[in-house]
N, C-alpha and C positions, 0 to 999 in steps of 0.2 A: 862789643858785638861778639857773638860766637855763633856755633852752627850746634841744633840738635842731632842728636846722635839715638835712632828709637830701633826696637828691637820690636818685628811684628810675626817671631816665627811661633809663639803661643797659641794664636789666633785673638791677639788684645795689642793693640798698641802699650810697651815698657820705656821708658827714657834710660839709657842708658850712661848719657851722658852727654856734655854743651863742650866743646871744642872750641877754646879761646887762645888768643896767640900769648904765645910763649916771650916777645920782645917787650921791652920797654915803651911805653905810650908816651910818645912825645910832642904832642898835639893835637889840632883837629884835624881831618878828621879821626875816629880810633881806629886802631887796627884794623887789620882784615883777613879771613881765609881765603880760598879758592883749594876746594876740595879737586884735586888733581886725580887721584886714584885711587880705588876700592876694593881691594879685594878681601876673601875670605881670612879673617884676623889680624887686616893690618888699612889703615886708612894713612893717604900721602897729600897735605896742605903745603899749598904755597903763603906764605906768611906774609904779608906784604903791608910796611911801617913807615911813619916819618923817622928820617933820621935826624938827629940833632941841628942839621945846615937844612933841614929840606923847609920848604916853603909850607905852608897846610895844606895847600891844595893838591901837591905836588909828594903824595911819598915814594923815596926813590929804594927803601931799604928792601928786601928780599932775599928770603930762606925755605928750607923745606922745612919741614913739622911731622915727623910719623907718631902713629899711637897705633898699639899692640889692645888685642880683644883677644882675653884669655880669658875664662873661668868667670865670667860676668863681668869682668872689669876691663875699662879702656884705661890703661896709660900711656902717658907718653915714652917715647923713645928717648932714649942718652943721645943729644947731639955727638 
C-alpha cells in the first residue's frame, strides 16, 4: 500500500510520486502510512508494521519516514 503524492500547481493534476514504507513486510496486514505532516518541501509519515512477534492483526512496530521535494523529486530522508 502506499499514498499518492500529485502536484496540481500547473493547472493538470502530475503524480509525483507513491509513498511506500520503508520497513520490512512481515505479514498481513501490509504496511501502512498515516501522513502526519505537510509542509512546503518536506512530508512527515508515521510508518506503522508487523514486527516479527506481532500477531497480523495486531502491528505493534512504529517510525517516522520524511521525504524532501526538491527540484521535481521526492526523496526520502536518511533515518
Amino acid at each position: 500500500m502506499g499514498v499518492l503524492i500529485l502536484d496540481a500547481s500547473h493547472g493538470r493534476l502530475d503524480t509525483i510520486a507513491t509513498l511506500t514504507s520503508r520497513q520490512p513486510r512481515n505479514g498481513e496486514p501490509p504496511n501502512s502510512l498515516e501522513i502526519t505532516q505537510i509542509s512546503p518541501g518536506k512530508i512527515t509519515a508515521t510508518d506503522i508494521y508487523c514486527q516479527s512477534t506481532d500477531a497480523n492483526c495486531c502491528p505493534s512496530g512504529k517510525t517516522t519516514a520524511r521525504w524532501t521535494y526538491h527540484n521535481g523529486t521526492l526523496t526520502p530522508d536518511t533515518p
